[in-house]
N, C-alpha and C positions, 0 to 999 in steps of 0.2 A: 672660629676654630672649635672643634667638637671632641671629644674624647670621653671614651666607654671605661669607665676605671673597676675595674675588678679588686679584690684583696684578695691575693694568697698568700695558700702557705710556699709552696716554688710555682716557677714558671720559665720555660724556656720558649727558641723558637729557633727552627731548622731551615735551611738552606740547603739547596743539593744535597740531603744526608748529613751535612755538618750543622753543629748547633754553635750557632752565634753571638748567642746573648743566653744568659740563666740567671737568673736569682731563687733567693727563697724569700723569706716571711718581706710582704711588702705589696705591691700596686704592677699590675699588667694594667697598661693604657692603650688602650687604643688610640693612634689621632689621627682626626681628619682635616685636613686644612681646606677651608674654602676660599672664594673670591673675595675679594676685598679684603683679606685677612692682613693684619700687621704684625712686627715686632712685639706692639703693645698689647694683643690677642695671647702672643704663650708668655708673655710674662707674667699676665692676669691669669690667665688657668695653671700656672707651674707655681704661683704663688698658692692658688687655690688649694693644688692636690697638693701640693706639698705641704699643707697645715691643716688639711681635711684629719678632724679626728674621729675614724672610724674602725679605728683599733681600741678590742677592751680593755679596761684596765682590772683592777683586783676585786673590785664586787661586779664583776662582768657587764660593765658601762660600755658604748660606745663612747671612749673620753681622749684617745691618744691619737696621736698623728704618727708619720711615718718618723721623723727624728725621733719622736720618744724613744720608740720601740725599736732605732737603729734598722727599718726595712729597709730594705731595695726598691727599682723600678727598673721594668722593661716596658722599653715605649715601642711599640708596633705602628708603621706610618699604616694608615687602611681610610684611602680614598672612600671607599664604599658608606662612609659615615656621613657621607657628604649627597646620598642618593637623595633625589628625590621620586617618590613611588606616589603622587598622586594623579596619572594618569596614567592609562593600562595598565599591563602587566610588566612590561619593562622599567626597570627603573632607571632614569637620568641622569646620568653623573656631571650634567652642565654645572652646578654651582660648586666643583670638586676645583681648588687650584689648580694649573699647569707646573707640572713637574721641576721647572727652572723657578716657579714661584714657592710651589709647598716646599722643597727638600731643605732647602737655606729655613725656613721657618720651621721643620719639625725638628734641623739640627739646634739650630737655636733655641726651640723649645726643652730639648734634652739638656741643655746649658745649664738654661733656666733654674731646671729639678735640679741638679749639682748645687748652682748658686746659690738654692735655697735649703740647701742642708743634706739631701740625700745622697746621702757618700758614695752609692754603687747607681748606676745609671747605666744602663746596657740595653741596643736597640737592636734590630731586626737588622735585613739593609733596603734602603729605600726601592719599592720600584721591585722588587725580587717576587718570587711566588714564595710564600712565607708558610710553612706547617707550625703553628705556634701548640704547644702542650701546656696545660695547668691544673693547676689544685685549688681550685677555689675554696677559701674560708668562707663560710658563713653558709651558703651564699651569700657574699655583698657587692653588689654591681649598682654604679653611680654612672648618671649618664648629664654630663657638663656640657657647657655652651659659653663662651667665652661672650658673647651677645648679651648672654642672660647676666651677666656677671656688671656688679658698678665697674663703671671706669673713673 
């Protein structure tokens, strides 16, 4: 399981014109769910992002996590994280879960961030053409891999 974690200060993401998920100060996730992926995969990475401290604290440290700082998270499903572009120009989306396999694991991955303290948790809808908007802090974009992670 893959996931693109941005910090902002807000972040939404629209639908037909309608906006369906918004936060402010906190984490836009990308995820991508691939093959093989389990339960065990977004527990490990919602553990992760959820106690990644890359929020500053008062001598402008990167020292806090999302709880300290009370942020949100909006988690965007985006297959496209799962490409592979090492031949031609097209790139693969074979190693991208099938749709009856990712949606039950990205919903369960958004559990996950709940269970592990972040009070607001707001997603895209799975499978949608998604116009996401954001305010990136920092920039600080972290790019995760639930493989790389100890199990």
């Amino acid at each position: 399981m893959k996931a693109i974690l941005q910090r902002v200060s807000s972040a939404k993401v629209d639908v037909d014109g309608e906006t369906v998920g918004k936060i402010e100060k906190g984490f836009l996730i990308l995820l991508g769910v691939e093959n093989g992926d389990e339960k065990r995969d977004a527990e490990i990475l919602a553990n992760k992002i959820s106690g990644l401290r890359i929020f500053t604290d008062e001598n402008d440290k990167m020292n806090l996590s999302l709880s300290d700082v009370e942020g949100e998270a909006l988690v965007i499903s985006n297959f496209t994280l799962c490409a592979d572009c090492s031949h031609g120009r097209r790139p693969s989306f074979i190693k991208a879960a099938r749709p009856e396999t990712a949606e039950p694991l990205y919903e369960y991955f958004c559990q996950k961030m709940f269970d592990n303290g972040v009070l607001k948790v707001e997603k895209g809808i799975f499978g949608a053409d998604m116009k996401v908007s954001l305010i990136n802090d920092g920039p600080v974009t972290i790019d995760i891999n639930s493989k790389d992670l100890k199990k």
